[in-house]
N, C-alpha and C positions, 0 to 999 in steps of 0.2 A: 456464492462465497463472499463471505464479508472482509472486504479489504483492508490490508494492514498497514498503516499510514505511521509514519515517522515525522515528527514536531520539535520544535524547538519552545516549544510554548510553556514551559518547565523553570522551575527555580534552576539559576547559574549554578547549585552547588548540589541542589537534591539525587539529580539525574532519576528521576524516581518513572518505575516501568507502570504504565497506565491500562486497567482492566481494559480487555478485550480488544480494543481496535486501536488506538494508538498509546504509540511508543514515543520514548527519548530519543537523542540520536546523541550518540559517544563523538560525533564527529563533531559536534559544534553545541556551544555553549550557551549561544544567543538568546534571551528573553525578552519579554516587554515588548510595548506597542513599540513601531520604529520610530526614531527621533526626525526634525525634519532636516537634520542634515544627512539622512539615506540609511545612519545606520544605528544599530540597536539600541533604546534607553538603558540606564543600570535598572530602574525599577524591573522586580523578578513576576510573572505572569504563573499562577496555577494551570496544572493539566487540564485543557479543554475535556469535560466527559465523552465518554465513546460514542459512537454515530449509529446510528441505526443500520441494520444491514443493508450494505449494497452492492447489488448483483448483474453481472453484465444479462441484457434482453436480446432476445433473440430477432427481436425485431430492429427493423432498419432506424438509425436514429435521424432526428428530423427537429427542426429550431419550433419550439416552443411558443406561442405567440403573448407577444412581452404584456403581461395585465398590469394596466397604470400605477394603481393600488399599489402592486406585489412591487413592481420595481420600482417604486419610490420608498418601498420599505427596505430595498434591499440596497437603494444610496445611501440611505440614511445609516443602515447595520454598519454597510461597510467601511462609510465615515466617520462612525464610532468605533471601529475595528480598529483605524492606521492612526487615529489621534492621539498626539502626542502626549496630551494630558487627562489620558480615558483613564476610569478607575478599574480595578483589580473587576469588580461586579458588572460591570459596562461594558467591558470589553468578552468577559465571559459571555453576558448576553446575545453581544452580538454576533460572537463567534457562529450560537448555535443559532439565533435566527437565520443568519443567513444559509447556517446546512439547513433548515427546514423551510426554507424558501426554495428548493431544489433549483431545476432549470430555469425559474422567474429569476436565481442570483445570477445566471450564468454570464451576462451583460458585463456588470460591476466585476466581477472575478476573472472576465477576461482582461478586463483593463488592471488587475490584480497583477496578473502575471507579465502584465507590460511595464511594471514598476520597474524603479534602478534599483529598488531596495528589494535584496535577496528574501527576508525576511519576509517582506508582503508578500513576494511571490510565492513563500513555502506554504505560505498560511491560504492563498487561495488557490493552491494545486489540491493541500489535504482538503478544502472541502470541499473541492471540483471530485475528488476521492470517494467521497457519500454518494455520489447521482451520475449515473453512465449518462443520462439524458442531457445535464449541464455540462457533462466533459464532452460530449458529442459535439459542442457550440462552440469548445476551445481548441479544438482539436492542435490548429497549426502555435499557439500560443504555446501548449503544452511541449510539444515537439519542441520547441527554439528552447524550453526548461532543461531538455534533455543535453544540452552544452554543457550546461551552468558548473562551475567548480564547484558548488556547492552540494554533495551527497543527499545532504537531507532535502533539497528541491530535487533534485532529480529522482530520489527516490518518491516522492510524493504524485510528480508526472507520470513516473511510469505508472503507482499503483491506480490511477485516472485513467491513464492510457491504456490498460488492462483490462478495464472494463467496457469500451468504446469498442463494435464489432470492426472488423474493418482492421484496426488497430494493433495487434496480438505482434506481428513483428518487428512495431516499432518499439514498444516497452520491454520485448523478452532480451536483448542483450543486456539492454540496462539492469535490468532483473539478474541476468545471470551474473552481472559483476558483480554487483552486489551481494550476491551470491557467496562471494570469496571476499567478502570483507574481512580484516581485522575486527572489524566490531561488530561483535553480536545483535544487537540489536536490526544493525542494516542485515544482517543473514537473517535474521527470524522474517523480517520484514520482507525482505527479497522472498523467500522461501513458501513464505502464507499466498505472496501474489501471483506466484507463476503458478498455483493450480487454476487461478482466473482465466490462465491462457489456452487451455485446456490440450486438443489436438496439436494445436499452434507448440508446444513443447516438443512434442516427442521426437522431432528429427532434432533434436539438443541432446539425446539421450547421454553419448558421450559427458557433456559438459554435467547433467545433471546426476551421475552415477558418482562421481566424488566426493557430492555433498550427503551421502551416507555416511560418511566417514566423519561427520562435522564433530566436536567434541561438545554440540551442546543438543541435547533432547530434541528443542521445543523444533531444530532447522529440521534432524534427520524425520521428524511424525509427519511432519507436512510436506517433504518430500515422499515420503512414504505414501503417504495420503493421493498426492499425484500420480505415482506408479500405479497405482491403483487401479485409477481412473484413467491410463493413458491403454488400461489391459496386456494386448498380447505385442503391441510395440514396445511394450516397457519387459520384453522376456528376458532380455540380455542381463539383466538386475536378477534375475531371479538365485541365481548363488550367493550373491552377498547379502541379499534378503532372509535367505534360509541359516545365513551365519548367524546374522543378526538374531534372529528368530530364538535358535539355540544359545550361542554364545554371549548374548548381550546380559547385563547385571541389572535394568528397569527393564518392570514388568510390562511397564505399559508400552516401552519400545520393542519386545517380545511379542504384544498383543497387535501391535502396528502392521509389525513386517508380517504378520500372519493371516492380516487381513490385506495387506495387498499381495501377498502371494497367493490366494484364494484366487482375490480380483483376476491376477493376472495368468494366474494358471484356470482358470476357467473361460474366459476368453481365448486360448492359446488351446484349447482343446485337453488339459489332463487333466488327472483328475484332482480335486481341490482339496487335500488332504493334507496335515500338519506334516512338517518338515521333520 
């Protein structure tokens, strides 16, 4: 499952929602490389483009063995990342080199999240966000993230910490508060990552059976989507699921709950029949 990462890397005024994997955050406004007094320049930064999928492995994570080359490319990225007087095209660049630098960035991106400057740190949790292998290196950096007054950092650790095996119980509260945000975006957000968490969910069920009720689509499919996939733990849903089913006015939210009612009625032993 490709995780949903929340950015501040957005025009101040645009708030514009970014194809596929990352989003705005309504919670803060911030752009631009950071100034060197810690916090934000006025110059406005375009949406970094979306990241290539990434999926938590099932195998044990394990530190990468640092190649010269690669991590001299990736001080270099990341010093053209936080500089003060990077251009619009420079800083884009470096964004993504450094996501396709995966674990060879993880060095520079730990020392990322050790910054005073919230911003640096957001910007190297989302692309600790792309590679479970380089968030496996950050593990405890990411955790000390999950303090932070900042939403959109803390959202970005957790969607890291999501993907790290091991890890599922420290991002799933974060997740679920998020969950109940005011702002949409941190709910769609929150919402995409906690199917990353997979089993690790289901004794939340309580918490997660309310965010069917959410008033926006995009939270209640991927919740849905999770039910799904959590099967015959997830049976207690299965009446508001069948409401939905019937009662709901999108189709595709009609199509959703019928597909994890299948899900979870065929696991559960009945028979998998529309509602």
């Amino acid at each position: 499952m490709r995780p949903l990462r929340l950015s501040m890397l957005v025009a101040h005024a645009a708030g514009l929602l970014l194809g596929g994997a990352l989003l705005t955050s309504g919670c803060s406004r911030s752009s631009g490389p950071p100034a060197e007094s810690g916090t934000a320049s006025a110059p406005d930064r375009p949406p970094a483009p979306a990241p290539p999928a990434a999926t938590a492995s099932p195998q044990t994570p394990h530190t990468a063995p640092q190649n010269s080359v690669e991590s001299s490319r990736a001080e270099a990225a990341f010093h053209r990342l936080t500089a003060s007087d990077v251009s619009v095209e420079e800083w884009e660049r470096a964004y993504q080199e450094l996501e396709g630098l995966g674990a060879e960035a993880a060095v520079v991106l730990q020392r990322g999240l050790r910054s005073s400057n919230d911003l640096i740190r957001e910007w190297s949790a989302s692309i600790l966000a792309a590679n479970w292998e380089a968030a496996a290196q950050a593990v405890p950096e990411l955790i000390a993230c999950l303090d932070s007054p900042s939403a959109g950092l803390r959202a970005n650790a957790a969607a890291a910490l999501a993907l790290v095996p091991g890890q599922e119980s420290r991002a799933l509260p974060v997740l679920l508060e998020l969950a109940r945000s005011p702002d949409v975006t941190l709910r769609r957000m929150a919402a995409v990552n906690l199917q990353n968490l997979g089993a690790a969910a289901a004794p939340h069920l309580e918490a997660l059976q309310p965010l069917l009720d959410d008033d926006d689509p995009e939270v209640v499919r991927a919740v849905m989507e999770l039910l799904g996939r959590l099967g015959r733990s997830a049976g207690a849903t299965l009446p508001r699921l069948r409401q939905i089913a019937v009662e709901s006015e999108d189709e595709q939210l009609q199509a959703a709950a019928r597909q994890a009612i299948q899900l979870i009625s065929a696991e559960d032993g009945e028979e998998p029949t529309p509602p």
